[in-house]
C-alpha positions as CSV (number, residue, x, y, z in Angstrom):
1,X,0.0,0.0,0.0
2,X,1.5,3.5,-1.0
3,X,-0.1,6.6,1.3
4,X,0.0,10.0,-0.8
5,X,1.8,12.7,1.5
6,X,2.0,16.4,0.9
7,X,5.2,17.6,2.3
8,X,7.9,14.8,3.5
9,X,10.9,15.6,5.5
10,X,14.1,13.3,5.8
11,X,15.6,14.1,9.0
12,X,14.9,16.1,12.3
13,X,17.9,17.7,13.4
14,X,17.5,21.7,13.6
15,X,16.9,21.7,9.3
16,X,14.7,19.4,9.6
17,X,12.4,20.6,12.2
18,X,12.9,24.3,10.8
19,X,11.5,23.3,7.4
20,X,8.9,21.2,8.8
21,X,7.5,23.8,10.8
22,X,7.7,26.3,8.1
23,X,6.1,24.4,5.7
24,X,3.0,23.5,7.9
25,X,3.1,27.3,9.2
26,X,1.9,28.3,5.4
27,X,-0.5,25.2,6.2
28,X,0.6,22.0,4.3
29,X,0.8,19.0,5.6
30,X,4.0,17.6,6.6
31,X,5.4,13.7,7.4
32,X,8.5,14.1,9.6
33,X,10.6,10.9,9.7
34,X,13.3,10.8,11.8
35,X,15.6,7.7,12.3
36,X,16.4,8.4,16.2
37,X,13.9,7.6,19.0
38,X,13.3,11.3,19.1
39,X,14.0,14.8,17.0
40,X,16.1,17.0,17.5
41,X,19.4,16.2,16.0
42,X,23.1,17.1,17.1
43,X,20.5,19.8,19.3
44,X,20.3,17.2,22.0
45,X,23.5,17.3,22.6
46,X,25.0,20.5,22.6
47,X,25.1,22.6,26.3
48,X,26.9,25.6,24.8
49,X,25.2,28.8,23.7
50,X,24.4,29.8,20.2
51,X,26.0,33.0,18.0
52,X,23.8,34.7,15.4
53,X,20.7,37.0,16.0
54,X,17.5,36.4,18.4
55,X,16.1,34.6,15.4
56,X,18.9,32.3,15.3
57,X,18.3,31.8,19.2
58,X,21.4,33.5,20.1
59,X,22.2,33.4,24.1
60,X,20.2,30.1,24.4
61,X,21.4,26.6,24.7
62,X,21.4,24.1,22.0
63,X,19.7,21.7,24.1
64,X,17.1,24.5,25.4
65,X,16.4,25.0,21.3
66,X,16.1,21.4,20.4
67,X,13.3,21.3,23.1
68,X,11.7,24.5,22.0
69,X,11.5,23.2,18.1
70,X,10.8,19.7,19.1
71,X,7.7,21.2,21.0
72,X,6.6,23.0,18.4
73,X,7.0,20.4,15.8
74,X,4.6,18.0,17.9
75,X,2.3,20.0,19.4
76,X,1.6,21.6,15.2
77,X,-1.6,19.7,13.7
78,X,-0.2,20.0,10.1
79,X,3.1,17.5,11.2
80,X,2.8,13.7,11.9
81,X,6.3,12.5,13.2
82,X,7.0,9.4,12.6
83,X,10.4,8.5,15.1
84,X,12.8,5.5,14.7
85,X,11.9,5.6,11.2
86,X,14.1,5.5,8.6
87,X,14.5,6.0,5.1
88,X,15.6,3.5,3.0
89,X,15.2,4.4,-0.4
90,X,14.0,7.4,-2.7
91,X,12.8,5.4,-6.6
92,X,12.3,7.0,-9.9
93,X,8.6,6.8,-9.4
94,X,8.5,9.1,-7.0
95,X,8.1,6.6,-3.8
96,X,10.0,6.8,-0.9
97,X,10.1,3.5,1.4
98,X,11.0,3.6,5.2
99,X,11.7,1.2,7.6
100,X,9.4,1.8,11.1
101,X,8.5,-1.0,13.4
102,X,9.9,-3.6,11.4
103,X,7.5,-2.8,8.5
104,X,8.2,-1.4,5.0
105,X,6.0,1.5,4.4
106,X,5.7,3.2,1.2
107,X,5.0,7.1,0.7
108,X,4.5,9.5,-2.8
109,X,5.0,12.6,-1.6
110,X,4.6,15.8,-3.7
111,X,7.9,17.4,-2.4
112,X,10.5,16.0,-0.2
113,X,13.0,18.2,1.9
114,X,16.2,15.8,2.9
115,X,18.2,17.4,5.7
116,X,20.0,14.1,6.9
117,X,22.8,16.0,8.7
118,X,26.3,14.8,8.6
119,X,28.9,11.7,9.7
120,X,32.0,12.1,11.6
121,X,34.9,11.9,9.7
122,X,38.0,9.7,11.2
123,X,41.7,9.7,11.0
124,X,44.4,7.1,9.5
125,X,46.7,6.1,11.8
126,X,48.8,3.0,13.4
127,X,46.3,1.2,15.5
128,X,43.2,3.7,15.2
129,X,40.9,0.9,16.0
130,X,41.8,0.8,19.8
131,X,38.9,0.8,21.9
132,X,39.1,3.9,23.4
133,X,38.8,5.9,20.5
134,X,36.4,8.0,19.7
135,X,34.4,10.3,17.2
136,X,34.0,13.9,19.2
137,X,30.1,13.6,18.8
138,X,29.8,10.2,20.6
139,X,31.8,11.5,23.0
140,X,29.4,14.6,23.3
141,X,26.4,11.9,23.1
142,X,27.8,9.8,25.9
143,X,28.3,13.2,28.3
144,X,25.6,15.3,27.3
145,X,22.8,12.9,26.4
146,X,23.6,9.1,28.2
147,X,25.3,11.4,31.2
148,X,27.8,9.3,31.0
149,X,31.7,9.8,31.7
150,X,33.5,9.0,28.9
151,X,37.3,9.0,30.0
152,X,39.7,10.8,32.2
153,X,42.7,11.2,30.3
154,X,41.9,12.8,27.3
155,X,44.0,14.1,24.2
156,X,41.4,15.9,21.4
157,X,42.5,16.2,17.8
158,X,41.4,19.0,15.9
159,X,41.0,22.8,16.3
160,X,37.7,23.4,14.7
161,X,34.4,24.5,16.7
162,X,33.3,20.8,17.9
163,X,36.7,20.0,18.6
164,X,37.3,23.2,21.0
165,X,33.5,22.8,22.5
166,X,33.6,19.4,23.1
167,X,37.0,20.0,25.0
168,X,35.7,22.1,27.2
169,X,32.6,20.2,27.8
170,X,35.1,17.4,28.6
171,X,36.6,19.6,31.4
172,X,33.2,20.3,32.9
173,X,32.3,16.7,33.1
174,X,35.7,16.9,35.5
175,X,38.0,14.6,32.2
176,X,41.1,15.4,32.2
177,X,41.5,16.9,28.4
178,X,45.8,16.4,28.5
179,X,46.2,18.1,24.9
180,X,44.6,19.5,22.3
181,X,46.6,18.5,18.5
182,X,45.6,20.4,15.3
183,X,47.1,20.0,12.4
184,X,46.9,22.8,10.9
185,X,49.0,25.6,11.3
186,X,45.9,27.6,13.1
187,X,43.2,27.3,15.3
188,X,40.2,26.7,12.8
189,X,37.6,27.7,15.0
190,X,36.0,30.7,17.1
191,X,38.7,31.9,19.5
192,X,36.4,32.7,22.3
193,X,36.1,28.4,22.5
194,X,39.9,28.6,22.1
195,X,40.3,30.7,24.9
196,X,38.4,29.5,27.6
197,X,40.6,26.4,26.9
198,X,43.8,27.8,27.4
199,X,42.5,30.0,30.6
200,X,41.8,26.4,31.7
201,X,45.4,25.3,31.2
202,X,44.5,23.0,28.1
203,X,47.5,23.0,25.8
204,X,46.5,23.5,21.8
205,X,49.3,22.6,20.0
206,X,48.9,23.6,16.6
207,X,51.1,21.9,13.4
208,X,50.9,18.6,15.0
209,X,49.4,15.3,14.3
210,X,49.0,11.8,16.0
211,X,51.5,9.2,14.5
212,X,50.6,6.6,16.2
213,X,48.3,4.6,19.1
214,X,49.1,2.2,21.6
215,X,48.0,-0.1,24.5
216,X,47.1,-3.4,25.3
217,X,43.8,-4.6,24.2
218,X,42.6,-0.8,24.9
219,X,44.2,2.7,24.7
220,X,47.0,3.8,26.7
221,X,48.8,6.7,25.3
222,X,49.1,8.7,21.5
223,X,52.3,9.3,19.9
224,X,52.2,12.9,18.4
225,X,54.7,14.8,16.2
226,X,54.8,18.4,14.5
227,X,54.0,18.9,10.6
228,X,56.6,20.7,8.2
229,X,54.8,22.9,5.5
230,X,53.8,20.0,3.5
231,X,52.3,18.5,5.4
232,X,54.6,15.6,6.4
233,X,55.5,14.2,9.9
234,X,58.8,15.9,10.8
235,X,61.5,12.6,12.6
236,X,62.4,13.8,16.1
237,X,59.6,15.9,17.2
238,X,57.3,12.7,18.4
239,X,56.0,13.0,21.9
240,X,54.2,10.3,24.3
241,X,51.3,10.9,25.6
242,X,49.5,8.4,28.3
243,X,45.6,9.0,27.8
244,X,42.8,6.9,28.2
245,X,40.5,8.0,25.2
246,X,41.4,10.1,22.1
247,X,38.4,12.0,20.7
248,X,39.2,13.2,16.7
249,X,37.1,15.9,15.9
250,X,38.5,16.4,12.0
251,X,35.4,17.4,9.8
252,X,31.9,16.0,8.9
253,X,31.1,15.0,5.9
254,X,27.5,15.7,3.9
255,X,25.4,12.0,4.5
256,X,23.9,12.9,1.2
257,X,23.3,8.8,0.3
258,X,19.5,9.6,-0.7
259,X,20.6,12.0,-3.2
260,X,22.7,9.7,-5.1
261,X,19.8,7.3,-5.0
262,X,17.6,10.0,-6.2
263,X,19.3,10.8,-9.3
264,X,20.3,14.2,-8.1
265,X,23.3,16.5,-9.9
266,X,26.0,15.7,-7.3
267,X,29.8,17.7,-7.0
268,X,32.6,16.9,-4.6
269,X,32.9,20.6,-3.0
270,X,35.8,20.5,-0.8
271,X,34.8,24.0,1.0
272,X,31.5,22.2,1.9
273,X,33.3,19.1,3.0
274,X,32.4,16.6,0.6
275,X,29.6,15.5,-1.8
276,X,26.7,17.8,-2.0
277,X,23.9,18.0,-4.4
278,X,23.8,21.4,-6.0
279,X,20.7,23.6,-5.1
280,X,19.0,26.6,-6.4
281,X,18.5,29.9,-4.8
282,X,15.6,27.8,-2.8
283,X,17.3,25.0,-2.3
284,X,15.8,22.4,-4.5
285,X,18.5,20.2,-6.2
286,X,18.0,18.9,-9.7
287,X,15.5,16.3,-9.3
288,X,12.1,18.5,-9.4
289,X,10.7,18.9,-6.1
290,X,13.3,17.5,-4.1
291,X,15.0,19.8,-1.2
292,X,18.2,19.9,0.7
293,X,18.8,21.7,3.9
294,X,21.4,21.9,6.3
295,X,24.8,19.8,6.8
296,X,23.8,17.6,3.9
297,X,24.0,20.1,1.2
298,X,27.3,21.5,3.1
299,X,28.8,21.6,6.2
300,X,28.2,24.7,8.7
301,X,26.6,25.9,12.1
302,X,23.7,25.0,13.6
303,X,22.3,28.2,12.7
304,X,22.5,28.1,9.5
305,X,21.0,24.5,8.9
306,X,18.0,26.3,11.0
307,X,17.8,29.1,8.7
308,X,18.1,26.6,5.6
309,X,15.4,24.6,6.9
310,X,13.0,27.6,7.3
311,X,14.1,29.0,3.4
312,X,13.3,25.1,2.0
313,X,10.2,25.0,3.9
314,X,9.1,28.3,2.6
315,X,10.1,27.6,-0.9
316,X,8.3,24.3,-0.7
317,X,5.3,26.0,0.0
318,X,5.2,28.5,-2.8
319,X,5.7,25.4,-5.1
320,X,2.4,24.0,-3.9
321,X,0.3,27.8,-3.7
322,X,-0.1,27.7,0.0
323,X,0.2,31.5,1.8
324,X,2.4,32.6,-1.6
325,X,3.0,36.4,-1.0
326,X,3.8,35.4,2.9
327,X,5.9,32.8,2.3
328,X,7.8,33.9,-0.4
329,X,8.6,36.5,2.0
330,X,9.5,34.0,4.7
331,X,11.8,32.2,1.8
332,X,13.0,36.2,1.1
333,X,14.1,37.1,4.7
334,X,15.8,33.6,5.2
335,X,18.2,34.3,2.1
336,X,19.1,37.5,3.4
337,X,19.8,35.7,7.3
338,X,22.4,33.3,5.6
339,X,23.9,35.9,3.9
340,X,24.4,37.5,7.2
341,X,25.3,34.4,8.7
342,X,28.2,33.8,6.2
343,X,29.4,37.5,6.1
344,X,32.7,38.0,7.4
345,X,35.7,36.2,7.6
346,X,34.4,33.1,8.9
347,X,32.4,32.5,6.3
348,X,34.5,32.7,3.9
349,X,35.4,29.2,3.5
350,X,31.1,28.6,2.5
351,X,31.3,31.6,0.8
352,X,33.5,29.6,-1.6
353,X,31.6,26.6,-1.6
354,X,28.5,28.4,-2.5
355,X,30.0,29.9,-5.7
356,X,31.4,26.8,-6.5
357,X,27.7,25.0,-6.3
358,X,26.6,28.5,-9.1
359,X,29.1,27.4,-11.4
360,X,28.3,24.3,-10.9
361,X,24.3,25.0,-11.5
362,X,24.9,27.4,-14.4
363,X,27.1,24.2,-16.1
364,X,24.3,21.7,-15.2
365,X,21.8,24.0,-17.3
């Protein structure tokens, strides 16, 4: 049996839930599926406060937020959530099958807005597969959502903003983080992170790398060594470090699998940190109707996946005639937050991504 939905959204991390709610705000109906027991994305998780303007829920915790849109989404008429649901496959014919209580269900939906987030990248090196190594966002999971201490001798690779937050979310969980190793020759992300780690004692030691593991059946200690300008380990600079757990925050990648399937114009765009399918203006990729919001189209903040969720969910209904001249408005001011949002030189490196996916676009037609 195939049920005809309206709106379908894959995913409910803080795109997801964005684009749901703006899409049922202009009044169409929406079927939320998301794969975890409950929405709400890498918002569960994250204790620190948000950047960006009132609208973006700047001052407020992600977990506070998650709550708040989670709320919203259930409590709307227009959405049905469907939770530990997930999506299998997207077909030529338009139907899109999901897995949920060990039963194949079948949906044609009129528009579908994927916003299936991101995976943790990892790192090559001598015994990486130790137990006691982790990905920085199960790390954060365990802490933050199992309350659960994960270690207490850490050493964190990567500089970025998870890398630096997760740190210092380790330290208030009372983990010992012993070092923080970036490779590269800076820190990558917001110095105010940075520098509540260093007031803290935490050494960042940027330039350096992890050469190797070790330990007996589990981790004991990290070899690490400095980087020359090319990138190459540099013989006598290695130094031991005894540590229990070593988290690697280096990168997401876009978990844009149900854009493949679809048949959608995919580009590798390093700036955006892998795969992405390339958008319009309102974000709908190649294959008409079909949306996609947030970390999978490339990687960025929270924020921004919100604001890309509300613009998709906007755009989606104009397409269908619902509350045009509002909505187009809504889909109007949206643009102009990410543009805000990716002013400055932070955003420089999506900046180039963006341009990238225009060329991209303008060779596709």
């Amino acid at each position: 049996m195939i049920r005809d939905v309206e709106v379908m959204v894959i995913g409910g991390g803080p795109a997801g839930l964005c684009a749901a709610q703006a899409a049922a705000s202009a009044g169409t109906h929406v079927l939320l599926c998301e794969r975890d027991y409950v929405p709400g994305g890498q918002l569960v998780k994250q204790t620190h406060k948000f950047f960006g303007s009132e609208r973006q829920y700047a001052g407020d915790r992600g977990i506070f937020i998650g709550k708040k849109l989670v709320q919203e989404v259930m409590e709307d008429p227009n959405i049905e959530v469907l939770t530990e649901a997930t999506v299998l496959g997207m077909y030529e014919d338009g139907i899109v099958t999901v897995l949920k209580d060990e039963k194949h269900l079948k949906f044609r939906p009129k528009k579908t807005i994927v916003a299936t987030g991101a995976a943790e990248k990892f790192l090559t090196f001598p015994n990486n597969d130790l137990p006691g190594i982790y990905g920085a966002g199960a790390v954060q999971t365990l802490m933050n959502v199992a309350g659960v201490k994960p270690a207490e001798r850490v050493v964190m690779v990567g500089a970025g903003n998870i890398g630096l937050i997760v740190s210092y979310q380790l330290l208030q969980a009372g983990v010992n983080v012993v070092s923080l190793v970036e490779a590269a020759p800076k820190i990558g992300g917001f110095l105010v992170h940075a520098a509540k780690l260093r007031r803290a004692g935490v050494p960042i030691r940027t330039g350096y790398t992890v050469k190797e593991a070790y330990g007996n059946g589990k981790l004991e200690g990290v070899v690490i060594c400095q980087l020359d300008e090319k990138w190459q380990q540099i013989p006598g600079t290695e130094e031991d470090i005894p540590c229990d757990t070593l988290c690697l925050a280096v990168g997401l990648t876009p978990l844009s699998e149900l854009c493949w399937q679809a048949g959608c114009h995919m580009e590798f765009i390093r700036e955006l940190s892998g795969h992405v399918p390339i958008t319009d203006e309102n974000l709908m990729t190649s294959v008409d109707g079909l949306y996609a919001a947030g970390d999978v189209s490339g990687i960025e903040e929270a924020s921004s996946a919100m604001v890309e969720g509300r613009l998709a969910g906007y755009a989606v209904a104009v397409s269908l005639g619902y509350d045009v001249e509002k909505s187009q408005a809504e889909a109007d001011a949206a643009r102009a937050e990410l543009k805000e949002l990716r002013s400055g030189p932070m955003g420089g490196k999506i900046r180039a991504g963006l341009e990238k996916v225009a060329q991209k676009r303008g060779d596709a037609v």
